[in-house]
C-alpha positions in Angstrom: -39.2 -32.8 102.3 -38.8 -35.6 99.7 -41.1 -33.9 97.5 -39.2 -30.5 97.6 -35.5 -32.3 97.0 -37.4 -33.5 93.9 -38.7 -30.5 92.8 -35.3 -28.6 93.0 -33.5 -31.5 91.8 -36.0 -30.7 88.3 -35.2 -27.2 88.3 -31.4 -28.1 88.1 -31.9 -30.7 85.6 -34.4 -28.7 83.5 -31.8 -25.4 83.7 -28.8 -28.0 82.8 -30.6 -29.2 79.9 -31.3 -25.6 78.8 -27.3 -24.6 78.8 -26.9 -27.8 77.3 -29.2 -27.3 74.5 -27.9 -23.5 74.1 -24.5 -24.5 74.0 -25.5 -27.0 71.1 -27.5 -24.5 69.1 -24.8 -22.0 69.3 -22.3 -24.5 68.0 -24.7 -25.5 65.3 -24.5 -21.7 64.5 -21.0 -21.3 64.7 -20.6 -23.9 62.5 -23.2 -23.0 59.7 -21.2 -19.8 60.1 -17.8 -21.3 59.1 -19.2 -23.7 56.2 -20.8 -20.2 55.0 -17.3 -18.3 54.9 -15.7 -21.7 53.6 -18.3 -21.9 50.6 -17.7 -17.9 50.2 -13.9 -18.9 50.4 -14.1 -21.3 47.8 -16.6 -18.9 45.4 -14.2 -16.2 45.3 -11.4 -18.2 44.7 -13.1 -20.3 41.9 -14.3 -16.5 40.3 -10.5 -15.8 40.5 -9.3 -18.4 38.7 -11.9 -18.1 36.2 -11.1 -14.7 35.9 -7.5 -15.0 35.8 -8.4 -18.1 33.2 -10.4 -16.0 30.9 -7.9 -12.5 30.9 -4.9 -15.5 29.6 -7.2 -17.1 26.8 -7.4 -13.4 25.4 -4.0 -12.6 25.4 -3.4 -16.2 23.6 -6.4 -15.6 21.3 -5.1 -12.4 20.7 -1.5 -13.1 19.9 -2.3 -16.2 17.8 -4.9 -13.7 15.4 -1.9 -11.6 14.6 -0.2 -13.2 11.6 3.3 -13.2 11.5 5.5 -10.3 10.4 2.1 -7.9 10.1 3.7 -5.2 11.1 6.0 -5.0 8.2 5.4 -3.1 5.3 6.6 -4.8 1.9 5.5 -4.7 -2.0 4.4 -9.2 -1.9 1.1 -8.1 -3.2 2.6 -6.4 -6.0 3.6 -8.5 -9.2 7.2 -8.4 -9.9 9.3 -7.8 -12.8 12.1 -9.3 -12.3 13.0 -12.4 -10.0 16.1 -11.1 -8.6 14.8 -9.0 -5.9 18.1 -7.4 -5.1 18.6 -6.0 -8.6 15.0 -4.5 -8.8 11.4 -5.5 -8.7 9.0 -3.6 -10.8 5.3 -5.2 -11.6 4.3 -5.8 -15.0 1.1 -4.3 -14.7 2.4 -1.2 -12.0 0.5 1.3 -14.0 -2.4 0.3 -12.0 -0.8 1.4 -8.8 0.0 5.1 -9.0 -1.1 8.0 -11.5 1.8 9.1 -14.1 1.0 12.6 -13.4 4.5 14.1 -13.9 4.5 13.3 -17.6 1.8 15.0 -19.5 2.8 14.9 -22.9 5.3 13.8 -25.1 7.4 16.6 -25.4 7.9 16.8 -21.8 9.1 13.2 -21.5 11.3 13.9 -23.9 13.2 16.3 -22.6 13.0 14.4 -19.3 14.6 11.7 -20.9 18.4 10.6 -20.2 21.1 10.5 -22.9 21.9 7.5 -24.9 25.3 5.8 -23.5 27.6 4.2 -26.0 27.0 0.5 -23.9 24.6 -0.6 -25.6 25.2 -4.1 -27.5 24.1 -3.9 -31.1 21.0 -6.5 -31.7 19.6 -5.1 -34.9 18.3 -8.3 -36.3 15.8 -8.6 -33.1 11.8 -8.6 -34.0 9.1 -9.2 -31.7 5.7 -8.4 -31.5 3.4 -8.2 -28.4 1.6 -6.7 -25.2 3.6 -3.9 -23.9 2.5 -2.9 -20.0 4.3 0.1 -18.4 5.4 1.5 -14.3 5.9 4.4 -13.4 5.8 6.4 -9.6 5.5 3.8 -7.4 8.4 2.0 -8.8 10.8 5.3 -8.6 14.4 5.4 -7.6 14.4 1.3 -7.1 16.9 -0.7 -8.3 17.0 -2.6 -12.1 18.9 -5.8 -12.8 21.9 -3.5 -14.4 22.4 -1.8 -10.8 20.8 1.6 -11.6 18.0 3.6 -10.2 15.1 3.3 -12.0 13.9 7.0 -13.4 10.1 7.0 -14.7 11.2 10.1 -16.5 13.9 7.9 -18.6 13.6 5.8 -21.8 14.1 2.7 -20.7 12.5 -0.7 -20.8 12.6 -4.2 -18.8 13.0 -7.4 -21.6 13.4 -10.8 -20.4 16.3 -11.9 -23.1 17.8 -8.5 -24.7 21.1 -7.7 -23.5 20.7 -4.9 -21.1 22.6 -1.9 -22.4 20.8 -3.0 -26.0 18.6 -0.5 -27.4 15.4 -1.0 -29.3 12.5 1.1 -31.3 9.2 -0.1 -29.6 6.5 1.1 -32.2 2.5 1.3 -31.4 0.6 0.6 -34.4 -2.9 1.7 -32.4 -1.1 5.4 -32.7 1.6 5.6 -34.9 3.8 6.6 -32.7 7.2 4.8 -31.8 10.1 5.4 -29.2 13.6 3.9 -28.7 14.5 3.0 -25.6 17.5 1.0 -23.3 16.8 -2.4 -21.9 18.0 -1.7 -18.1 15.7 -4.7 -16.5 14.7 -7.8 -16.8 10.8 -8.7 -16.6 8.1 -8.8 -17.2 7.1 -12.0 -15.7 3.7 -11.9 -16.3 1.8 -14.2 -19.1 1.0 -12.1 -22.3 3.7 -9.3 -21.7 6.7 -9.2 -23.8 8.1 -5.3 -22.2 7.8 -3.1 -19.9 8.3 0.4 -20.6 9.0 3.5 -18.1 6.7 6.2 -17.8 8.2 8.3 -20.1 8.4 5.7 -22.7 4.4 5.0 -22.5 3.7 8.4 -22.4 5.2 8.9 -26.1 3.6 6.2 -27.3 -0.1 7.4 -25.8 -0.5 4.2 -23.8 -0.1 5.2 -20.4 -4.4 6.0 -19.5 -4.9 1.9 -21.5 -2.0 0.5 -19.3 -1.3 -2.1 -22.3 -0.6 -1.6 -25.8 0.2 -4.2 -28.2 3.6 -3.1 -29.7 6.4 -4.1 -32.5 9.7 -4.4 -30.8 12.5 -3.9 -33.2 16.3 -3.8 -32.0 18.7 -1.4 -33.0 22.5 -1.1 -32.8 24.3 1.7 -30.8 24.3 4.1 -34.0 20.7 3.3 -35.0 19.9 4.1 -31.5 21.3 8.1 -31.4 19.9 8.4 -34.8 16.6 8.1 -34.0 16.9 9.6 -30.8 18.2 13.0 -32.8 15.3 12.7 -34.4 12.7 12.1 -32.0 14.6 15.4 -30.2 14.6 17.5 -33.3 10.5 16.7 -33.9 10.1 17.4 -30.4 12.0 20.8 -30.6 9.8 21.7 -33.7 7.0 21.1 -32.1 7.5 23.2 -28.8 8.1 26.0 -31.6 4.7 26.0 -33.2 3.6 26.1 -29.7 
């Protein structure tokens, strides 16, 4: 009897350990389960933030590559002509930045040409003698230092010291040719220019495919001024006739 108390006494001990043991490994797995979803957890989150991390660096990368004021459209790159921006800006060497295709010959920037005014000042006694650069389409309908549009087709010039209104015959020796025209701006500004001439104006003197000429600047009074003018005129009438 002894023998069989023990012997069922080991089958309840032996099944208690088994539940026992079960109940462990099932908590061990339960466990290994929730450290898995915690790590998972944690990876998903980390890959967010890094995400998230990575999208903001562009944006800032992005927005510091952009320089400021990109997006506006302005003529910096372009030499100017004279300082005051308001009253005009036109480049000393602008016949580099747009074909003068409006002007073929002389004749036909003479007759585009404007009138002579009677406000010019009288500087007759004015010589000078050096590299004259000219602009023409791409500096069209802006303002000069006097206040006017600028119109390639005139004959006008830009001089740093001649009275504007003052009128003078610039003359190129390379072609014999010479033109009077009115000082409406001031310029140019660059080093080895003494005038800048319109369009019109380097197209009678045959210097508009060089850019530069080297010229002889000689000032005339008001009366000087519609003289030659007249003249210039009357050749060009002449010459439309053997035409």
């Amino acid at each position: 009897m002894s023998r069989i108390r023990a012997l069922t006494y080991c089958a309840h001990l032996r099944g208690a350990l088994s539940s026992i043991a079960a109940g462990v490994a099932g908590n061990t797995l339960n466990f290994r389960v929730m450290r898995l979803d915690n790590v998972i957890a944690r990876l998903m989150k980390t890959r967010l933030s890094r995400g998230l991390g990575t999208l903001f660096a562009f944006f800032v990368l992005a927005g510091c590559a952009t320089p400021p004021g990109a997006g506006n459209t302005s003529d910096s790159g372009v030499p100017q002509s004279t300082k005051n921006t308001q009253a005009g800006s036109f480049g000393p060497q602008a016949f580099g930045s747009a074909p003068a295709s409006d002007v073929t010959t002389q004749g036909s920037a003479l007759a585009d040409a404007k009138p002579l005014t009677d406000e010019g000042s009288g500087v007759s006694d004015f010589h000078q003698t050096g590299r004259a650069s000219w602009y023409g389409r791409g500096f069209h309908g802006r303002r000069t230092a006097n206040g006017e549009r600028y119109d390639m087709h005139a004959l006008t010039a830009a001089h740093r010291t001649l009275p504007l209104g003052s009128y003078v015959r610039v003359t190129n020796p390379a072609t014999s040719r010479s033109v009077v025209v009115r000082i409406n701006d001031r310029g140019p500004y660059a080093r080895g220019r003494v005038i800048d001439l319109s369009m019109a104006a380097a197209a009678v003197l045959d210097m508009r495919h060089a850019g530069t000429a080297r010229v002889q600047i000689e000032g005339l009074t008001q009366q000087e001024a519609r003289a030659a003018r007249d003249e210039m005129l009357a050749s060009n009438s002449d010459s439309s006739a053997e035409k």
